[in-house]
C-alpha positions in Angstrom: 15.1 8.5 16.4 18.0 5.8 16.5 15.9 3.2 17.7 13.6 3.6 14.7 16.5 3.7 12.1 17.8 0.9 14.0 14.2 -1.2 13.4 14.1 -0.1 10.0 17.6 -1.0 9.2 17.5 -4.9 10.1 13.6 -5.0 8.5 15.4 -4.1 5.4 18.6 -5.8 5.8 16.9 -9.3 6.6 14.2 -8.6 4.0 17.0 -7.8 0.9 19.1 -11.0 2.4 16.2 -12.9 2.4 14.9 -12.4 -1.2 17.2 -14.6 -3.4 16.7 -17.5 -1.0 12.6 -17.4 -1.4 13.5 -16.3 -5.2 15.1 -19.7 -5.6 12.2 -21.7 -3.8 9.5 -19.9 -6.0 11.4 -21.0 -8.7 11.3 -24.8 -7.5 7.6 -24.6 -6.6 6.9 -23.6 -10.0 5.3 -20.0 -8.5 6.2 -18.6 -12.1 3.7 -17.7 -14.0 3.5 -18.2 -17.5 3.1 -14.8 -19.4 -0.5 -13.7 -20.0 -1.2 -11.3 -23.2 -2.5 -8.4 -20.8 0.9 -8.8 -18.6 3.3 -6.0 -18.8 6.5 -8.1 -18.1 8.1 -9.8 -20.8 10.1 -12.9 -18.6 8.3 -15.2 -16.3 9.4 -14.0 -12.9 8.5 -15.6 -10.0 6.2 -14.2 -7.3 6.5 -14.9 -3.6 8.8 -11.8 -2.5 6.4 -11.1 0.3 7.5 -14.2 2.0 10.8 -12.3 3.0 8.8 -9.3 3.7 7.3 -11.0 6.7 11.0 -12.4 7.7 12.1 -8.8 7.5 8.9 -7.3 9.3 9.1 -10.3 12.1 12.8 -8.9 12.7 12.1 -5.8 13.0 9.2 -6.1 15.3 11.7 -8.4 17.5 14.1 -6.0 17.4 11.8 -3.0 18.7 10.1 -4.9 21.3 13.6 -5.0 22.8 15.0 -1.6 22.5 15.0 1.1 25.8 12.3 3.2 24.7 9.9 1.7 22.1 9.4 -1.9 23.5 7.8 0.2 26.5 5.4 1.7 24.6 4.4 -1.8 22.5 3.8 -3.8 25.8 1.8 -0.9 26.9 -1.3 -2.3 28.3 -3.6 0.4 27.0 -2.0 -0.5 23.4 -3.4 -3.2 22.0 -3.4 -5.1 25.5 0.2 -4.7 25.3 0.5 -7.2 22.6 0.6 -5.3 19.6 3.8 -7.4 18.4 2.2 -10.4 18.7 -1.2 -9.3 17.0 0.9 -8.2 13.6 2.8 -11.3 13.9 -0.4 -13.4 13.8 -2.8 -11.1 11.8 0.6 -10.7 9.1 0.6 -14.7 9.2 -2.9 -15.2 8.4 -2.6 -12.8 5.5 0.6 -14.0 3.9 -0.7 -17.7 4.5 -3.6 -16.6 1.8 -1.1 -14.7 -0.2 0.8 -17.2 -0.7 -1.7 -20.1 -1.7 -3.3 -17.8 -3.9 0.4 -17.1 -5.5 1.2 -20.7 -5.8 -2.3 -22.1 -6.4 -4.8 -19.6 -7.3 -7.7 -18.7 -5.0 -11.2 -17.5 -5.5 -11.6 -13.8 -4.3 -14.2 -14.8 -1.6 -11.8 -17.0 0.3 -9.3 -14.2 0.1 -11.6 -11.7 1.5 -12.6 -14.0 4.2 -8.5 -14.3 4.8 -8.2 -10.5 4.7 -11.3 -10.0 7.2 -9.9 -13.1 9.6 -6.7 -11.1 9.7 -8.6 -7.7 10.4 -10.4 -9.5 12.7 -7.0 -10.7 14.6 -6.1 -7.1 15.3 -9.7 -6.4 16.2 -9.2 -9.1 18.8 -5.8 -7.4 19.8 -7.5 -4.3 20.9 -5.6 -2.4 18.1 -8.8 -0.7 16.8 -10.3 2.7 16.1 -11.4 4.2 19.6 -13.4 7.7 17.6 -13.1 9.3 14.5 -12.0 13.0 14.7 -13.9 15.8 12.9 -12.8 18.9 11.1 -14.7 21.0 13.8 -12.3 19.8 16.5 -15.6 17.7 18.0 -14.8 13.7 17.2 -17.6 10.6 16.8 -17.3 8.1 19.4 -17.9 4.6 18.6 -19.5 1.6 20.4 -18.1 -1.8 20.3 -20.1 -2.8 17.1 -18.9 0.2 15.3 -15.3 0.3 15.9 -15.1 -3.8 15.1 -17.2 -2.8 11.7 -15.4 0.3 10.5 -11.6 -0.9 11.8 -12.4 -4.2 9.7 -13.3 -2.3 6.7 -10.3 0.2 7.0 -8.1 -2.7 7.0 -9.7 -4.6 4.4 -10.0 -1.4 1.9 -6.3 -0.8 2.4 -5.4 -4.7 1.9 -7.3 -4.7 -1.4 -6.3 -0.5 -2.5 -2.5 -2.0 -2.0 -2.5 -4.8 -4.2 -5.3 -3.3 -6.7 -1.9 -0.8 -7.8 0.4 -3.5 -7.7 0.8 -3.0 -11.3 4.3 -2.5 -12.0 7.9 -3.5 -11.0 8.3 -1.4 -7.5 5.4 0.2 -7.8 3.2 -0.7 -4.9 6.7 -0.8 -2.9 7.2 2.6 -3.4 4.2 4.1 -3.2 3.3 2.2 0.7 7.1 3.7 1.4 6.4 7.0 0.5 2.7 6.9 2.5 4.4 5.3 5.2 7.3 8.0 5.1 4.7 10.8 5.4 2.9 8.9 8.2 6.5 8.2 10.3 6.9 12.5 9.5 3.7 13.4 10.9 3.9 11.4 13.6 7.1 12.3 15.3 6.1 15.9 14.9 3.1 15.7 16.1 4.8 13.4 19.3 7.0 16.2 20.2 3.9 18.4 21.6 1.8 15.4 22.4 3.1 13.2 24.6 1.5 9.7 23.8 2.1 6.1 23.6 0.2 5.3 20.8 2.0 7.9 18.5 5.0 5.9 19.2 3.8 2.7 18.3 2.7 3.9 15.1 6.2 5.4 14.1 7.5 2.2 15.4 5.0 0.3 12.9 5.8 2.5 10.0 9.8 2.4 10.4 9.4 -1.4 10.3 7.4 -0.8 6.8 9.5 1.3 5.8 12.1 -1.1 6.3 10.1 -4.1 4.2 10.0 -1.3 1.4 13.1 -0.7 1.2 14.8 -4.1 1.6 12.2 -5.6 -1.2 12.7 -2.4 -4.1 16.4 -3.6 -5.2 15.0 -6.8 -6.4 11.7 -5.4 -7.3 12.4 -2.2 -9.4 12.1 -2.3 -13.0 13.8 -5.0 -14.7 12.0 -7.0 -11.8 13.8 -9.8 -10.5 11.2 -11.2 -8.6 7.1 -10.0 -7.7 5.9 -9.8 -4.2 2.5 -11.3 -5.2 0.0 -11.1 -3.3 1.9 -12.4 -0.8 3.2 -9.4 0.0 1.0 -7.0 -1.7 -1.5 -7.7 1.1 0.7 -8.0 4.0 2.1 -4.1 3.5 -1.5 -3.1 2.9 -1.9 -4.4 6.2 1.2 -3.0 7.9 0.1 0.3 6.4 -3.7 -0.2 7.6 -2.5 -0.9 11.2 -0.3 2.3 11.4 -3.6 4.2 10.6 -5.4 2.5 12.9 -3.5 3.0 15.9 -3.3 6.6 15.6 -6.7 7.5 14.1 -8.8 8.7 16.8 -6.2 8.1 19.4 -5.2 11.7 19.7 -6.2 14.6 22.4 -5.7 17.5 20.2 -7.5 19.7 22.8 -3.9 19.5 24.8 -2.5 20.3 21.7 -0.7 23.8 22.4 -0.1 25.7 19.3 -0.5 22.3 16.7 -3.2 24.2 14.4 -6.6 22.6 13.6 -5.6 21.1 10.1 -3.5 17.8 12.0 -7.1 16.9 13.5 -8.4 15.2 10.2 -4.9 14.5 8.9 -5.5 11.0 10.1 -8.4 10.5 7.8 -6.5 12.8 4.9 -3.8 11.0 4.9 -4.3 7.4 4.3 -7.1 8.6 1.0 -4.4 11.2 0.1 -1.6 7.9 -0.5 -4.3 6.8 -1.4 -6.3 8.2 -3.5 -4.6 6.8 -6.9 -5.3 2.7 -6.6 -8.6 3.7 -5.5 -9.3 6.0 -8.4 -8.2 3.6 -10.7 -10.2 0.5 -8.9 -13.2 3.2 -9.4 -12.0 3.7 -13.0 -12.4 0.6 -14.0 -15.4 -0.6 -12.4 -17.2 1.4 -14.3 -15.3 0.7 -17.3 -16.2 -2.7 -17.3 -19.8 -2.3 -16.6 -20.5 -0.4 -19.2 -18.9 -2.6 -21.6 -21.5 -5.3 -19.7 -18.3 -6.9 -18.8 -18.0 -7.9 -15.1 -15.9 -5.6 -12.2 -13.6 -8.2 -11.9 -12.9 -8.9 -15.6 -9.2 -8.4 -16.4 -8.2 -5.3 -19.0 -5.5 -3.5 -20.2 -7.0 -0.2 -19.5 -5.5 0.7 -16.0 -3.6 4.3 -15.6 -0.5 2.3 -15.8 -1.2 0.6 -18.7 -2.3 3.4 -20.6 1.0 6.0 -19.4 3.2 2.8 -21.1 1.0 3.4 -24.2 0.6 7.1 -24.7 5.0 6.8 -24.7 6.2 6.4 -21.5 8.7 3.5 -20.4 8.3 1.6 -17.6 10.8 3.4 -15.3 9.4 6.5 -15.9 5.7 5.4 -15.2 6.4 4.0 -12.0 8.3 7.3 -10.9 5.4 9.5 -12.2 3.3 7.1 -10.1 6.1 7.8 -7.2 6.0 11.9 -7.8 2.4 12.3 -7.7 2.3 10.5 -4.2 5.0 12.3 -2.9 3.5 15.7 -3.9 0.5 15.0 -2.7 1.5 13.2 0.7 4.4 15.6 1.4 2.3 18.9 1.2 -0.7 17.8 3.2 1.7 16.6 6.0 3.7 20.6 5.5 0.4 21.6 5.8 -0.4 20.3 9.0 2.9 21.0 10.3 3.1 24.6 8.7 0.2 25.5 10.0 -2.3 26.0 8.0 -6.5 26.9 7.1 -8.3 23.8 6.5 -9.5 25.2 3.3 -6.7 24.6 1.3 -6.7 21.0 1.4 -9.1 21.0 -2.0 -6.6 23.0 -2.9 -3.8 21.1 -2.9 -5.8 18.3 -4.5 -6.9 20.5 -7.2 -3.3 21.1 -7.8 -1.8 17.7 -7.5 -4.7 16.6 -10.3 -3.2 19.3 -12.0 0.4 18.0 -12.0 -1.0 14.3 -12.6 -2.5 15.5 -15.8 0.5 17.1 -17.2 2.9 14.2 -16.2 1.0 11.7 -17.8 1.1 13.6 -21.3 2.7 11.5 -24.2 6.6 11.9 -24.6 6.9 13.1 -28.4 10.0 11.6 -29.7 10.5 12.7 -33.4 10.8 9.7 -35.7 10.1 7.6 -33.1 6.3 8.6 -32.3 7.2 8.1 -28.3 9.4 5.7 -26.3 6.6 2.7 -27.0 8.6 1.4 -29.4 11.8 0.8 -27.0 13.0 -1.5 -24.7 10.5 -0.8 -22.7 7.3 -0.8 -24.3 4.5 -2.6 -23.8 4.0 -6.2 -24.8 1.8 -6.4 -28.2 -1.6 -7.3 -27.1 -4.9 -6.0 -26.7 -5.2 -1.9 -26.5 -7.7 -0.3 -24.7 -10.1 2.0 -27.1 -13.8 2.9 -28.0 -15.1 -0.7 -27.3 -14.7 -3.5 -25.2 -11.0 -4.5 -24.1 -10.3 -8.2 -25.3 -9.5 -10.5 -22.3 -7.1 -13.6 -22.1 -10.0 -16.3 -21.3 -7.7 -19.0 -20.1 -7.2 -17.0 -17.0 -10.6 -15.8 -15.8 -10.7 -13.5 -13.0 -7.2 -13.6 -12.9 -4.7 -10.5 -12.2 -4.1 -7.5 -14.6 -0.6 -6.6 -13.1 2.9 -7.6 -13.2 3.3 -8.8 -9.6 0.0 -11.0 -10.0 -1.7 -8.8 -8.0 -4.8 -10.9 -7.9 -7.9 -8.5 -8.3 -10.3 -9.3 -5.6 -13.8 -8.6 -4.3 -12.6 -4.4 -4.9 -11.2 -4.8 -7.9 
């Protein structure tokens, strides 16, 4: 356990160090957007935080490959050919390459996706794949080469694109891959201490070191933001977390389990939609939103669940940490589920009841006299509001992002 605090320590030490120094070259690059009419932010802030992100994830990953116990287990052969450091090292430079142009210059969503499939693609070459897919019946799927290339690329590249899709707010998508890759780093090191194997360890190792970029980024990030990851680093996380749930999806002989009940077995796959499941509701949202306004997927709007908590009353602080409570809740119980112990059957449970708690958090905040907190410091930018009809768009940026942090929307969203 030191050696992971340790690794998560200097990721977030070098990545807090690092931010004023790449806030400061944004600035003289010009990445600072001017202020769209659908943006939430009222300053132009510049983007680019992901670029000390990497620093801090490249620092970590040093530092682990070096420590007693964990470097072991990453130069483990049967792990990624024993160069799993190396493959996030590559596969997090082709990704925050792309990031970064597309921050700086702008970049159509089909050369991102081919960035975010060529960095899939690197860890696919890297042997850090799925190996089978567990079931809920304790059997698992086993895949053939084709398969596991196809469905590790697409794990990766849904993650990528859920990630930044929710990059809406100041710290939200920070907070939100922390807490998922807090639950992940839980499960895992109970689940390694009646399993012994490698791979578990080398996906705590991954998520400390994410947990570390979380944390070292959020200071500068929370609300009033002083600079936006972009999609710099609103990919690269997305990859960091996709990673972690590759290398320990399908990697684990639950049959020599012991007493871990039945309920970890598809924790794997519950897990990851459970962090989830809110970017990719809202991606789902507003596909359909658009179409049926004849507008197309990938038209900007103001009508994401962020945007519309700010309007109903909320401030921007307390959206984000609604944002933060429903993925805790939801994250937290399944993994005390698995570790409790517990039937299968109430997993829909649990969803019903976070839905539940979503709902009621998301109600407007009755001020009297005030008619909510909209009308504070806080509130929303005056602009277009979503309703009955189409939502206006700001046509001098087609395409472009819908979120704070220029969260570019690409081929998902």
């Amino acid at each position: 356990m030191r050696e992971y605090l340790l690794m998560a320590s200097v990721t977030a030490v070098v990545t807090y160090l690092l931010v004023p120094l790449v806030r400061v070259f944004a600035l003289r690059i010009g990445a600072a957007p001017e202020i769209r009419e659908r943006d939430v932010h009222t300053v132009r802030t510049p983007r680019l935080g992901g670029l000390a992100m990497y620093a801090g994830m490249l620092a970590g990953l040093f530092v682990a490959s070096r420590l007693e116990h964990i470097g072991p287990k990453l130069a483990d052969p049967r792990m990624g050919d024993g160069q799993t450091v190396t493959a996030l090292a590559l596969a997090g430079g082709v990704i925050v390459l792309i990031g970064f142009l597309d921050d700086w210059w702008g970049m159509d969503a089909f050369v991102k996706l081919g960035g975010q499939i060529a960095a899939a693609g690197l860890l696919v070459a890297f042997k850090l794949t799925l190996l089978w897919i567990p079931l809920p019946n304790g059997g698992t799927v086993s895949l053939d080469n084709t398969l596991t290339t196809i469905i590790t690329i697409l794990v990766v590249v849904v993650a990528i694109n859920a990630v930044n899709f929710v990059d809406g707010l100041d710290g939200l998508a920070a907070g939100i891959v922390c807490i998922a890759a807090m639950a992940t780093f839980a499960w895992t090191v109970a689940l390694t201490d009646s399993l012994d194997q490698g791979r578990l360890s080398v996906t705590a190792a991954i998520t400390a070191i994410l947990i570390g970029m979380c944390l070292g980024f959020l200071p500068h990030n929370f609300h009033p933001a002083k600079i936006f990851m972009g999609d710099t680093g609103a990919m690269l996380i997305g990859l960091v977390l996709a990673t972690s749930v590759v290398t320990v999806t399908g990697t684990v002989d639950y049959n020599g389990a012991g007493d871990i009940n039945r309920f970890p077995v598809v924790l794997p796959i519950l897990l990851p939609l459970a962090v989830m499941v809110l970017p990719l509701a809202d991606l789902i949202m507003a596909v359909v939103r658009r179409t049926s306004y004849g507008k197309s997927p990938f038209a900007p709007d103001r009508g994401h669940l962020h945007h519309r908590l700010l309007q109903i009353g909320h401030s921007h602080r307390r959206t984000v940490l609604i944002m933060y409570a429903w993925t805790f809740l939801f994250a937290a119980t399944v993994v005390g589920l698995s570790v409790g112990g517990v039937p299968l059957i109430v997993f829909p449970v649990v969803v019903l009841l976070a839905l539940a708690v979503l709902v009621m958090m998301g109600l407007p905040v009755w001020r009297s006299g005030r008619g909510g907190r909209g009308g504070g410091a806080h509130a929303v930018r005056p602009g277009p509001q979503p309703g009955p009809g189409p939502v206006p768009e700001d046509p001098s940026v087609p395409g472009a992002a819908t979120t704070s942090s220029s969260a570019t929307v690409t081929t998902t969203g």
